[in-house]
Backbone as JSON Lines, residues from 0, in Angstrom:
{"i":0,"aa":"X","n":[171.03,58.28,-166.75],"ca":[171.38,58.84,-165.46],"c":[170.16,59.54,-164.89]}
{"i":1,"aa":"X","n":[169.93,59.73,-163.66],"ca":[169.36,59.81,-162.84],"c":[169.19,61.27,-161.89]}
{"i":2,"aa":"X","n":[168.31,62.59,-161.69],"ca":[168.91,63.43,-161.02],"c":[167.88,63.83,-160.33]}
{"i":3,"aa":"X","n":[168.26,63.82,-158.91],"ca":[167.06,64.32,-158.06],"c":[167.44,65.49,-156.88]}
{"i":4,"aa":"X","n":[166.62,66.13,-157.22],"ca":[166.81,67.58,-156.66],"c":[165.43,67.87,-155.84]}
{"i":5,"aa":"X","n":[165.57,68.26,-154.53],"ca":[164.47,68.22,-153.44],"c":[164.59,69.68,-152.95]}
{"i":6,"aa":"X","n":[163.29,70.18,-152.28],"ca":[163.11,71.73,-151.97],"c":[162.3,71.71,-151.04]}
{"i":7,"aa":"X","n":[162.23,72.74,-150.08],"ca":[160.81,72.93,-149.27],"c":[160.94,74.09,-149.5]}
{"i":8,"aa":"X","n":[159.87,74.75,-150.16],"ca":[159.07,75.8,-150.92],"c":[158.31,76.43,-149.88]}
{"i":9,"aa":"X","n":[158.32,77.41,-149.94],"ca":[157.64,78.63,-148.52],"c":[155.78,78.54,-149.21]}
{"i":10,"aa":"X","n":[155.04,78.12,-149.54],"ca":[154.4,78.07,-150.3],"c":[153.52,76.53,-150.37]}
{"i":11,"aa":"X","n":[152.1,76.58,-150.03],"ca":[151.45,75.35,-150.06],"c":[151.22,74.39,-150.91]}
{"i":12,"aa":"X","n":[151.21,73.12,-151.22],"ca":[151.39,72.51,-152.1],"c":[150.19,72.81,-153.47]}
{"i":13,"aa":"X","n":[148.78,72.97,-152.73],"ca":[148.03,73.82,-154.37],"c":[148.7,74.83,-154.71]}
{"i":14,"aa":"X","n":[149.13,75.83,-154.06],"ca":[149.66,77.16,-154.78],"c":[150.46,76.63,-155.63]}
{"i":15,"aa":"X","n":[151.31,75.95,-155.05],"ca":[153.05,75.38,-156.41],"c":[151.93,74.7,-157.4]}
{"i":16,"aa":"X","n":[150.83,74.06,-157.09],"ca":[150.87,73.34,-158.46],"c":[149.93,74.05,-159.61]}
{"i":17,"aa":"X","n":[149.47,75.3,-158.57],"ca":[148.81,76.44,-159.53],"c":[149.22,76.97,-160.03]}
{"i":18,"aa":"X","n":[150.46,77.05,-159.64],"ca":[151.77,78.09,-160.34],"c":[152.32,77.22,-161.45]}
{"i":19,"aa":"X","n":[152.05,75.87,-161.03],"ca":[153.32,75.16,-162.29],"c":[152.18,74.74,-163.37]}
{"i":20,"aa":"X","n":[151.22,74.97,-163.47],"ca":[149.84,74.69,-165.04],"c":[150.68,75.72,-165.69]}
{"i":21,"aa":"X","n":[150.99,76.51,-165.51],"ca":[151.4,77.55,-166.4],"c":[152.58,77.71,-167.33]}
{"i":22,"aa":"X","n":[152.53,77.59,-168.43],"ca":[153.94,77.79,-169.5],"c":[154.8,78.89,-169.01]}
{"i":23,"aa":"X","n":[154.36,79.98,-168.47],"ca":[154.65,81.13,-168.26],"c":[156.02,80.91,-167.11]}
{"i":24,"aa":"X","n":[155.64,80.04,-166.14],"ca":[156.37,80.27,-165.03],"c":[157.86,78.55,-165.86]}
{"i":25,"aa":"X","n":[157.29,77.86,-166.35],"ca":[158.7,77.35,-166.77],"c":[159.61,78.52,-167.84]}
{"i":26,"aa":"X","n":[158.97,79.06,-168.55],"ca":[160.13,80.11,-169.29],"c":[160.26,80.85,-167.96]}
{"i":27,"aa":"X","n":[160.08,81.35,-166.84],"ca":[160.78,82.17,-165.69],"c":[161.57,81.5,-165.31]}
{"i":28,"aa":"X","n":[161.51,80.51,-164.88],"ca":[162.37,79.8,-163.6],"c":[163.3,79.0,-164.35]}
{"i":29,"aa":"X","n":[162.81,78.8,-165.91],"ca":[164.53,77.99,-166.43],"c":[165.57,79.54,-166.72]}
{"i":30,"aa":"X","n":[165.55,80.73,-167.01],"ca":[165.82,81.46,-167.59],"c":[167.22,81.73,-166.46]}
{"i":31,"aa":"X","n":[168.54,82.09,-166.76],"ca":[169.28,82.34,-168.1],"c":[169.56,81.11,-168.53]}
{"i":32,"aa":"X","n":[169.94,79.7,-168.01],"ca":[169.95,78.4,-168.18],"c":[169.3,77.78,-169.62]}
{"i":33,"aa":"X","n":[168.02,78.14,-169.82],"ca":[167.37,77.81,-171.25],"c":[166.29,78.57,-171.62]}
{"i":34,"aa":"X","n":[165.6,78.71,-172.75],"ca":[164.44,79.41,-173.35],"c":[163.89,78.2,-173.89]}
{"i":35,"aa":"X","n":[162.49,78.31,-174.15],"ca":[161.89,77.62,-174.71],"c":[160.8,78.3,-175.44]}
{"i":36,"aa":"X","n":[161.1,78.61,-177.01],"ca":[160.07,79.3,-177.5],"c":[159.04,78.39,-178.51]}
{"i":37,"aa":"X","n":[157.24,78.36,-177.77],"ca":[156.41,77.66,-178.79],"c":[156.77,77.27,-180.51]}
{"i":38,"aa":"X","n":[156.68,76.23,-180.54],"ca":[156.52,75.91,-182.0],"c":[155.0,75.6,-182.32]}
{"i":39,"aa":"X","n":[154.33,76.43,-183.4],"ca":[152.83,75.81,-183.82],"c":[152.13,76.31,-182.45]}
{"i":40,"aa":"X","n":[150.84,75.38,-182.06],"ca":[149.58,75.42,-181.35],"c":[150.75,75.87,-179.73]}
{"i":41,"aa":"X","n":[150.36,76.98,-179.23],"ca":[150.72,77.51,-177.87],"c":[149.82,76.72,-176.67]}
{"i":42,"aa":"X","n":[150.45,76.55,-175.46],"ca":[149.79,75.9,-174.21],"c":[150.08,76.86,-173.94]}
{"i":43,"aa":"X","n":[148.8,77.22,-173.18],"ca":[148.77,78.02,-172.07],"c":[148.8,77.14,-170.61]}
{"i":44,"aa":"X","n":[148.57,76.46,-170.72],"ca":[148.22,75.17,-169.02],"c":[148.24,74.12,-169.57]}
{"i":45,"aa":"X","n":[149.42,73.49,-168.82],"ca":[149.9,72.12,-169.08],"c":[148.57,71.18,-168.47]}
{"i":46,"aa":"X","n":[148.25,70.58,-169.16],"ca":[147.34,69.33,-168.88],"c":[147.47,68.04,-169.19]}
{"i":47,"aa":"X","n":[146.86,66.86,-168.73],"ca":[147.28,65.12,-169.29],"c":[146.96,65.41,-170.35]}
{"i":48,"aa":"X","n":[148.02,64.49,-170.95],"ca":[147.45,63.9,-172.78],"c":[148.18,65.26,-173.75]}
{"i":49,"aa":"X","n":[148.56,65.9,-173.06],"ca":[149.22,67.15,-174.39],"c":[149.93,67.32,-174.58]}
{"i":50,"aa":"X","n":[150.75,67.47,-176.01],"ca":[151.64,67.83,-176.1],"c":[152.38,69.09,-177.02]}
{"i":51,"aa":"X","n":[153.77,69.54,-176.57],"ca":[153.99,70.86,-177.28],"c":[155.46,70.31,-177.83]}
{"i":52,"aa":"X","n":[155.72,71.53,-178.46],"ca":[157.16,71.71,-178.66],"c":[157.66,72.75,-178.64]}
{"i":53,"aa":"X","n":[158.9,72.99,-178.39],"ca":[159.26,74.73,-178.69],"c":[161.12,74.6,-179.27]}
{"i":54,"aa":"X","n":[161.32,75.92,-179.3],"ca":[162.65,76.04,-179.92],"c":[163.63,76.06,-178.67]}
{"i":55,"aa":"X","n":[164.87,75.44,-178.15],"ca":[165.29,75.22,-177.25],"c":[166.29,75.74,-177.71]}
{"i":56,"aa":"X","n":[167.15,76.89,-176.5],"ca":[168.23,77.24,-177.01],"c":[168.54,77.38,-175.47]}
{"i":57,"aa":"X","n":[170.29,76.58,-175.36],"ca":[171.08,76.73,-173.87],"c":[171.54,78.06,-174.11]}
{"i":58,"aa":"X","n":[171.32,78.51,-172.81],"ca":[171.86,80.29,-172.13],"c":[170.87,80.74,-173.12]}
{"i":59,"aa":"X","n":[169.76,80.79,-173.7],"ca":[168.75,81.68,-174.53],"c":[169.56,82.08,-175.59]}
{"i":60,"aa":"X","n":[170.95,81.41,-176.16],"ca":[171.7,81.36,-177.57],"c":[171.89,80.56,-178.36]}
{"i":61,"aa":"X","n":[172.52,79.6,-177.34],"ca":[173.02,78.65,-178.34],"c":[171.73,77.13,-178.98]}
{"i":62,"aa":"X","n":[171.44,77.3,-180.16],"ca":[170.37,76.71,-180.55],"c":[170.44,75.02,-180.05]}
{"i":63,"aa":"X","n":[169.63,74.35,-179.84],"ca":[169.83,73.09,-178.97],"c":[168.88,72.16,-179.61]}
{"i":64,"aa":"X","n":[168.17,72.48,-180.83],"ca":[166.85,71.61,-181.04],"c":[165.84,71.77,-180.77]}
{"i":65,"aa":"X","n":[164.81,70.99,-181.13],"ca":[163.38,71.12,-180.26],"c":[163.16,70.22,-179.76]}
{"i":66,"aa":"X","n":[162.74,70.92,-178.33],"ca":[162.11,70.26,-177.41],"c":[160.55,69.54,-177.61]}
{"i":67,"aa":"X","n":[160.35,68.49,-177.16],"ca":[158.9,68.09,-177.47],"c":[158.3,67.5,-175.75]}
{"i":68,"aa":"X","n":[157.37,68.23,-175.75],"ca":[156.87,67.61,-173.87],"c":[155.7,67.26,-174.1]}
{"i":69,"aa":"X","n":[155.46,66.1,-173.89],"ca":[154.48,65.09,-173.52],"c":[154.14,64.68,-172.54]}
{"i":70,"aa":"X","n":[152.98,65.56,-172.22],"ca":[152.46,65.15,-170.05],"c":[151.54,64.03,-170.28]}
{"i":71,"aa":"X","n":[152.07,62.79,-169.79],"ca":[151.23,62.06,-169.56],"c":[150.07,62.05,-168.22]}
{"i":72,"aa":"X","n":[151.23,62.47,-166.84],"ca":[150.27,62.92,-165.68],"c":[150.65,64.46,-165.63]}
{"i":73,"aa":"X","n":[149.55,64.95,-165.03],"ca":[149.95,66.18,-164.58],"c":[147.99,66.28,-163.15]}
{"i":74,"aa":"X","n":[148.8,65.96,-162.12],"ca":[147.65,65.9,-160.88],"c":[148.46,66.43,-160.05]}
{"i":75,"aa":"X","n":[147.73,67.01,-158.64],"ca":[148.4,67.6,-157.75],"c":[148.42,66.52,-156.65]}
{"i":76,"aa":"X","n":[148.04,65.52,-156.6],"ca":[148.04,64.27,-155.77],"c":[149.3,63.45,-156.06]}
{"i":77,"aa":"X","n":[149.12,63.03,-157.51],"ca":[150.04,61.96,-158.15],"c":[151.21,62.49,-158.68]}
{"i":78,"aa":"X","n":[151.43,63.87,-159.35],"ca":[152.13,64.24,-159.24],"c":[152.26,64.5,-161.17]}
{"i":79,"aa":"X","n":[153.68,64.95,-161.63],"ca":[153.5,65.35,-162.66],"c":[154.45,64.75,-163.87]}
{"i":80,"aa":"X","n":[153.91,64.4,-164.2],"ca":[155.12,62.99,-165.54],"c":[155.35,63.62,-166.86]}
{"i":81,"aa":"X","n":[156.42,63.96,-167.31],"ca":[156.47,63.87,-168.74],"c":[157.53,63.8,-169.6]}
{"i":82,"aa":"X","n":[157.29,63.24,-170.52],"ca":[158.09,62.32,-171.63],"c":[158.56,63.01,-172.76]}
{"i":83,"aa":"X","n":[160.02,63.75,-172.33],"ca":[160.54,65.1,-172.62],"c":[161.42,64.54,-173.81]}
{"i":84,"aa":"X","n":[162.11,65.46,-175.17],"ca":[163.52,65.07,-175.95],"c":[163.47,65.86,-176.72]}
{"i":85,"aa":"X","n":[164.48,65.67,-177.53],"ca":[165.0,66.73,-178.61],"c":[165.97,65.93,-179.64]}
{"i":86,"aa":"X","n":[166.31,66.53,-180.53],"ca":[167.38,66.17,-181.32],"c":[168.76,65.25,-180.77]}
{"i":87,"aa":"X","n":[169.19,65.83,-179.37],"ca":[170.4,65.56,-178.69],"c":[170.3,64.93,-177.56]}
{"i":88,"aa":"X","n":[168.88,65.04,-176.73],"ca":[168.81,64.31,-176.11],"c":[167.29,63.67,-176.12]}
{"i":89,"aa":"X","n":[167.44,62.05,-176.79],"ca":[166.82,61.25,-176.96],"c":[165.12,60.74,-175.67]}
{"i":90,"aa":"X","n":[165.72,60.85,-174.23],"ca":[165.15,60.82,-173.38],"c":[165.52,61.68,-172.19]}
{"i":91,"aa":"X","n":[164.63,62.67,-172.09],"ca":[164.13,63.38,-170.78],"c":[162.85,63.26,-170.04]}
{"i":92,"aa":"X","n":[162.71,61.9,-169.1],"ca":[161.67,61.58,-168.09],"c":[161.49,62.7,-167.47]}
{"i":93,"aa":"X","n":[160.85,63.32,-166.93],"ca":[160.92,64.5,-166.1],"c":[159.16,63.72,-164.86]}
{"i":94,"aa":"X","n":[159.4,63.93,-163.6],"ca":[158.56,63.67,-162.62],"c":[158.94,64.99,-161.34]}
{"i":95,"aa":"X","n":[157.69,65.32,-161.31],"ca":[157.48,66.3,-160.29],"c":[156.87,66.17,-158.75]}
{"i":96,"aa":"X","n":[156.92,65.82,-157.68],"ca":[156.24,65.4,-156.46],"c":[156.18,66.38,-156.02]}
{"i":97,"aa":"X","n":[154.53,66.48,-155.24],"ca":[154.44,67.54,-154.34],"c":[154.01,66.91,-152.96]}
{"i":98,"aa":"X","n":[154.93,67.36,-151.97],"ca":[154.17,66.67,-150.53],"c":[153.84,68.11,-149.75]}
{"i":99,"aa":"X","n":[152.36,67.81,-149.37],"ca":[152.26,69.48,-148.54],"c":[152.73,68.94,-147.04]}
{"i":100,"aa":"X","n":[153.23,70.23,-146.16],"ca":[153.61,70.5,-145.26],"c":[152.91,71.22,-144.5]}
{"i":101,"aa":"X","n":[152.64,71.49,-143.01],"ca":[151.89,72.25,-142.44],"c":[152.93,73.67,-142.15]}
{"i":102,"aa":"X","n":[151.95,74.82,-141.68],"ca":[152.29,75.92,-142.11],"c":[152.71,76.78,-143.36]}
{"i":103,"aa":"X","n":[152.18,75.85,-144.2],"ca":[151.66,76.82,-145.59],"c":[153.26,76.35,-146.17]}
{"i":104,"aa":"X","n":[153.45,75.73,-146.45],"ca":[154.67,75.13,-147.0],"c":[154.58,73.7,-148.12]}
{"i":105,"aa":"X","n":[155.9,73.12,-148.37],"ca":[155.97,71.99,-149.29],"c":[156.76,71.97,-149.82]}
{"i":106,"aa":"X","n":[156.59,70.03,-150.0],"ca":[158.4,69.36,-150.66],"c":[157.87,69.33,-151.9]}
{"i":107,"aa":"X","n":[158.69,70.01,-152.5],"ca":[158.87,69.88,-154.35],"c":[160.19,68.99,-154.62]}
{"i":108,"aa":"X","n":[160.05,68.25,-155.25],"ca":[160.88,67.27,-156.05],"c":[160.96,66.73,-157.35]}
{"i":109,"aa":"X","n":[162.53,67.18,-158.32],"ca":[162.32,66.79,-159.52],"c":[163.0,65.89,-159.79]}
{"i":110,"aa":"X","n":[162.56,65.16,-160.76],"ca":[163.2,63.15,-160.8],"c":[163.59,63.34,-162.5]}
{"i":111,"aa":"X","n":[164.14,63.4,-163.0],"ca":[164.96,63.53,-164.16],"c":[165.63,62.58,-164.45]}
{"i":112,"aa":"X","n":[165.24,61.72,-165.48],"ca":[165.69,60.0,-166.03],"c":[165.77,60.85,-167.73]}
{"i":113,"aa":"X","n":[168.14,61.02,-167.97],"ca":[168.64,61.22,-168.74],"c":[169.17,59.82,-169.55]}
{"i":114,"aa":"X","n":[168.76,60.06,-171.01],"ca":[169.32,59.07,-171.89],"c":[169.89,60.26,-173.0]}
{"i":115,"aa":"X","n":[171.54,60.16,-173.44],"ca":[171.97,61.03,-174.49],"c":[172.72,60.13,-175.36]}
{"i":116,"aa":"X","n":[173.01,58.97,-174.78],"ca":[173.88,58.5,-175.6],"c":[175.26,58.69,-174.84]}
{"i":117,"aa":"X","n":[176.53,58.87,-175.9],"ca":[177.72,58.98,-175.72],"c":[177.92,60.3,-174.57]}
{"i":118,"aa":"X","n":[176.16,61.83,-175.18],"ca":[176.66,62.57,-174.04],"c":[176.36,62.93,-172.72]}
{"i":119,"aa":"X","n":[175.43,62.02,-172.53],"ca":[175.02,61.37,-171.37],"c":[175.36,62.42,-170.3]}
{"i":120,"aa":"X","n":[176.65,61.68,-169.93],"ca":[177.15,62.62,-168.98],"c":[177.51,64.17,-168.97]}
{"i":121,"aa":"X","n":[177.37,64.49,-170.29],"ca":[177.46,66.26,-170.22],"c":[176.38,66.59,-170.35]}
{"i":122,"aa":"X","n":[175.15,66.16,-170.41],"ca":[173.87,66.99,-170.23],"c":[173.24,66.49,-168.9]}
{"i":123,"aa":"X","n":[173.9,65.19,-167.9],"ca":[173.62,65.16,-166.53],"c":[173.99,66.53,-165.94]}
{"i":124,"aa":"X","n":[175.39,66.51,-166.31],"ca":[176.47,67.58,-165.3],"c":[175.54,68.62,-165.21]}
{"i":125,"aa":"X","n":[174.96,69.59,-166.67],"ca":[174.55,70.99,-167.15],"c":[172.77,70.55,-166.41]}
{"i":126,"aa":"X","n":[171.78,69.46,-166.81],"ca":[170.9,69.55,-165.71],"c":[170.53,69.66,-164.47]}
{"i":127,"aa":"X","n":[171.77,69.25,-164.01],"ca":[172.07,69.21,-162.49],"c":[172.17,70.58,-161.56]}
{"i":128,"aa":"X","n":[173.13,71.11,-162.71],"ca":[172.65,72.88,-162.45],"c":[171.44,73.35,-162.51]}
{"i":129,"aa":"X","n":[170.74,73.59,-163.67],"ca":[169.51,73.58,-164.1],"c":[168.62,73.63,-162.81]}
{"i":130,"aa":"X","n":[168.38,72.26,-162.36],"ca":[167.32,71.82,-161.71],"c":[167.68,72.34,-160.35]}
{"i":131,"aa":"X","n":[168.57,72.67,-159.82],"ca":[169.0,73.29,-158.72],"c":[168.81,74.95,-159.08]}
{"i":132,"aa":"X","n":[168.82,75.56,-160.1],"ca":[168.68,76.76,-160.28],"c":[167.47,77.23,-160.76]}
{"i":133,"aa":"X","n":[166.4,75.99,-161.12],"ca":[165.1,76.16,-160.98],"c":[164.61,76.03,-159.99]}
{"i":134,"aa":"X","n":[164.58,75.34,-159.26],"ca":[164.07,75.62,-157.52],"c":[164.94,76.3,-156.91]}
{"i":135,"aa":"X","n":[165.66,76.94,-156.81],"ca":[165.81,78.53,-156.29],"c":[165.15,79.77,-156.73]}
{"i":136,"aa":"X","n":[165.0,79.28,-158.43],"ca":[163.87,80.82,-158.92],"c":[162.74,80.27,-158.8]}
{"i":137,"aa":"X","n":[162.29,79.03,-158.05],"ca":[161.04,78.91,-157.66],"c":[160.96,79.54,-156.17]}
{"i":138,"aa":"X","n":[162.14,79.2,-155.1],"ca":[162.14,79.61,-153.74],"c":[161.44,81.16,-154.09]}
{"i":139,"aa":"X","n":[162.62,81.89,-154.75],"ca":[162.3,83.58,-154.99],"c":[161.19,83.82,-155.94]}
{"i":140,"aa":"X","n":[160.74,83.27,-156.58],"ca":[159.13,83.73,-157.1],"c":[157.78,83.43,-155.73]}
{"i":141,"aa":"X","n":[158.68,82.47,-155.35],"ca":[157.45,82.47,-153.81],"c":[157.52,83.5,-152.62]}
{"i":142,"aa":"X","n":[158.61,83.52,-152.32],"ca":[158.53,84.54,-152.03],"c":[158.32,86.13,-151.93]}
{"i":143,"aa":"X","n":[158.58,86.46,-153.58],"ca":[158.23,87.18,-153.77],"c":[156.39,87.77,-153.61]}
{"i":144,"aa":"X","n":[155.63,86.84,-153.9],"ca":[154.58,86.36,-154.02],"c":[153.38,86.47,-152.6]}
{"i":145,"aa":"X","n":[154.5,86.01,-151.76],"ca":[153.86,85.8,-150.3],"c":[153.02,87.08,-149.6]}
């Protein structure tokens, strides 16, 4: 399954993608929704070719597996790819688009290609939130910011 969630961000398209190198700002903006705590070697700035893992727990309790993220792209042109999973869920595509806008603005868009198996559809439903409640604590970190 398939989930796409679109934004126009108060905020120019380098700023968002200066903001999103950072590990820092995905533990903000998934939070109460999920935690993700490093396993082994820490990223500080997501770059091509790297990869991490961390301890994944839904609502920052309930233990969920580890996550493993593999950026294949990560450009502010092309945009940002990576080849996400865990224990439970087998495939998380994750793609990020940035289109800038004039007046200091921009479309953020996340493209989320779910494979779970049988639960397929209950980790669409719960991302769907997610990704809508991460670009809102992206809206309010920009703003805050401004």
């Amino acid at each position: 399954m398939t989930i796409v969630e679109t934004s126009i961000f108060p905020a120019s398209k380098e700023e968002v993608f200066g903001k999103l190198q950072r590990l820092e700002l995905l533990q903000h903006i998934a939070k109460p929704y999920a935690t993700f705590t490093p396993i082994g070697e820490r990223i500080s700035v997501w770059e091509s070719g790297k990869s991490s893992s961390y301890k994944f727990k839904l609502f920052g309790i309930i233990p969920f597996g580890t996550h493993t993220i593999n950026v294949l792209s990560f450009d502010m042109n092309d945009g940002v790819y990576t080849h996400e999973s865990n224990e439970h869920v087998p495939v998380w595509n994750h793609r990020i688009i940035l289109n800038g806008l004039p007046d200091n603005r921009c479309i953020y868009t996340d493209i989320v290609d779910i494979d779970a198996g049988w639960k397929t559809l209950f980790v669409f439903l719960w991302a769907k939130c997610f990704y809508a409640h991460r670009q809102k604590r992206w809206i309010r970190l920009l703003k805050e910011t401004e």
